[in-house]
C-alpha positions in Angstrom: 157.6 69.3 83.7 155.9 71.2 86.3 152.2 70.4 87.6 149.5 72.6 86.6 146.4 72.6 89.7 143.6 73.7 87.5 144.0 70.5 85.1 144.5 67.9 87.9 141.6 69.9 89.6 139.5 69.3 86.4 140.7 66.1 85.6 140.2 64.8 88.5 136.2 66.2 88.7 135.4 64.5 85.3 136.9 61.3 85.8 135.0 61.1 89.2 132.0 61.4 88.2 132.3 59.3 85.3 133.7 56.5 87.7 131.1 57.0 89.8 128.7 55.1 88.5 130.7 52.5 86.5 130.4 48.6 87.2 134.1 49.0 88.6 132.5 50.9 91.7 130.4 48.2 92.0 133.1 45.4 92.0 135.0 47.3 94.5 132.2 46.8 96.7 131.2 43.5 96.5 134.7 42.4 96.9 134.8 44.6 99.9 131.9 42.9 101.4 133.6 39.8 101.2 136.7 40.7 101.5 139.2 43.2 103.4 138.6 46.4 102.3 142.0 47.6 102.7 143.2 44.8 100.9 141.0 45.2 98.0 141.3 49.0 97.5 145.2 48.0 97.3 144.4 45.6 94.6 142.1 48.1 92.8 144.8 50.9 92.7 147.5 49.3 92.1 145.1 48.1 88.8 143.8 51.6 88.2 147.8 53.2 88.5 148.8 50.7 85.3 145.4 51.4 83.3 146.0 55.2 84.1 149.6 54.9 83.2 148.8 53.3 79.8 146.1 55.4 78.5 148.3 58.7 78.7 150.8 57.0 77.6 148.6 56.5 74.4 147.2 60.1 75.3 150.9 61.3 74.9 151.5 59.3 71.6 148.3 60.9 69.5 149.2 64.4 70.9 152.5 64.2 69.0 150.2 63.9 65.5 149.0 67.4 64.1 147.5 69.7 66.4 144.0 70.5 64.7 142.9 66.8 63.7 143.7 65.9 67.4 141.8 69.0 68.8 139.3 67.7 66.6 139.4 63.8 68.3 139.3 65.0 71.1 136.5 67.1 70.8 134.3 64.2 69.2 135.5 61.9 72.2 134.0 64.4 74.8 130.9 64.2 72.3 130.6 60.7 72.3 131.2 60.1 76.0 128.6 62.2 77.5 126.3 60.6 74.5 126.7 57.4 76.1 126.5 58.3 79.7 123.1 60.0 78.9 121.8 57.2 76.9 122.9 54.5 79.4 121.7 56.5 82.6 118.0 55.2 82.4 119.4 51.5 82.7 122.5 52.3 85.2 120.4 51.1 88.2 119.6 47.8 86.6 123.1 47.5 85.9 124.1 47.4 88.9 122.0 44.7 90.1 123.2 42.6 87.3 126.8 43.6 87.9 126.3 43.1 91.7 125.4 39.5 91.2 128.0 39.1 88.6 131.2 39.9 90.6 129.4 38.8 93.8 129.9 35.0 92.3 133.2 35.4 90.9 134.3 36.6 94.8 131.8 34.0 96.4 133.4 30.9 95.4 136.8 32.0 97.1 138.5 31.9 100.4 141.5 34.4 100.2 143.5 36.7 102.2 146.6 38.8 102.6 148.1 39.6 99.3 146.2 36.8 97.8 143.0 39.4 98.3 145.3 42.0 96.5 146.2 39.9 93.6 142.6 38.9 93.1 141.3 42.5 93.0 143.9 43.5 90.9 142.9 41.2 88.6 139.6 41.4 88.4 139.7 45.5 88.0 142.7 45.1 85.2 140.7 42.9 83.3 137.2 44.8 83.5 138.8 48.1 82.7 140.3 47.9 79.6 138.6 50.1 76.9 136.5 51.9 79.9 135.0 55.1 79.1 136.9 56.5 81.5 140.5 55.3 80.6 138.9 56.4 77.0 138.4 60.2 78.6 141.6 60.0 80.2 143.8 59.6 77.3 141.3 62.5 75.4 142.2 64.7 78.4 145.9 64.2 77.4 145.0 65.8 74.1 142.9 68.7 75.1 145.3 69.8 78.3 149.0 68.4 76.5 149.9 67.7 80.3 150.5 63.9 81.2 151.9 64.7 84.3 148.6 66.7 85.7 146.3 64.4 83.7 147.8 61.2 85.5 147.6 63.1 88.8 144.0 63.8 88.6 142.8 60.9 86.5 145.1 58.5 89.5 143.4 60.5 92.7 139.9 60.4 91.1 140.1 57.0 90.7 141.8 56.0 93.8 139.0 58.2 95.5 135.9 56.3 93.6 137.1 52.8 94.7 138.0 54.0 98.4 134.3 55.2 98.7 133.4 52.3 97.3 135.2 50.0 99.7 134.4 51.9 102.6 130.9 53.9 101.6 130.0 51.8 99.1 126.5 51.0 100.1 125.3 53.5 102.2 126.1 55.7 99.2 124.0 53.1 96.6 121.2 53.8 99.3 121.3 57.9 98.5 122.2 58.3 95.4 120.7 56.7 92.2 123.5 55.5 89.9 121.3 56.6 86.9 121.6 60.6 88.5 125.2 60.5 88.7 125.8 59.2 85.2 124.0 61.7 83.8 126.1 64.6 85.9 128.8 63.1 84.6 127.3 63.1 80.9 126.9 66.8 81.2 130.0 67.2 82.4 131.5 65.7 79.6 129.4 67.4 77.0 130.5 70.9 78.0 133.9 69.7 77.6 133.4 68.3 74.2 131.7 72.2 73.8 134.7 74.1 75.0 136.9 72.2 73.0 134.6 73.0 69.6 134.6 76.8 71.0 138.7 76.5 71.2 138.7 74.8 67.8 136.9 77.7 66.5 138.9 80.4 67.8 135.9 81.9 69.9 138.6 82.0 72.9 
């Protein structure tokens, strides 16, 4: 199965900015501060390529089921994630306080390097991820493109991308732009997919 550029390109946009302001970006950093970075963006992809991995997997399943009712989920998860991005964007700044302190004393208590750095981020990223909103989108995106290979591709690199900035950027970037601002870009984003989708449904194009 070939690659398709436009998918991984769009892919790849939505699941950034979904990332973006998620409490995974956060981890990332914190364990970046004490921490490697190198070491810990190994550990965080190496978490993000299984989570990725799984939810098109279970993106791939679903799309085998009848084409209309899975237009139709797909649709209403579009719907319901840019719901919840707008609704949780007024409090994504206290968040991240709270999620700052949170994984800043799960990392604070530890005296690790080498790979022991890359186990430990790995973990801590594989556990907080499951049931994300965006490994929820990324399977969704399975359904509405019925490409895995291009989904994976851009879902991987947009992730991979989110927790380099983080590790690197992390909080000169917290120091420009408010959390709350890019989850609500990424709510719009995700509500003009759930309207294409509808528009396809209907036969309008």
């Amino acid at each position: 199965m070939g690659i398709d550029i436009v998918t991984i390109a769009i892919v790849f946009g939505t699941i950034f900015v979904v990332e973006l302001p998620d409490k995974t970006f956060i981890a990332t950093l914190v364990m970046s501060t004490r921490f490697r970075p190198l070491l810990v963006w190994v550990g965080v992809v190496a978490a993000f390529f299984v989570q990725t991995l799984v939810a098109v997997a279970i993106g791939g399943v679903l799309s085998q089921l009848p084409k209309r009712p899975i237009e139709i989920v797909a649709a209403l998860l579009f719907l319901v994630g840019g719901i919840i991005l707008l609704r949780g964007a007024s409090k994504a700044d206290a968040e991240e306080a709270e999620t700052e302190e949170e994984f800043g004393a799960k990392s604070a208590a530890r005296q690790l390097a080498g790979w022991k750095v890359v186990t430990f981020a790995f973990t801590v990223l594989f556990l907080a991820e499951w049931g994300d909103l965006s490994q929820i989108l990324t399977a969704s995106m399975v359904l509405r493109f019925d490409d895995p290979l291009s989904v994976f591709i851009g879902a991987f690199l947009a992730l991979a991308a989110v927790s380099g900035l983080a590790a690197l950027l992390g909080r000169t970037l917290l120091q420009r732009i408010r959390l709350s601002t890019i989850r609500r870009v990424g709510g719009v984003v995700c509500l003009v997919l759930a309207t294409v989708s509808v528009l396809q449904i209907l036969g309008v194009f």
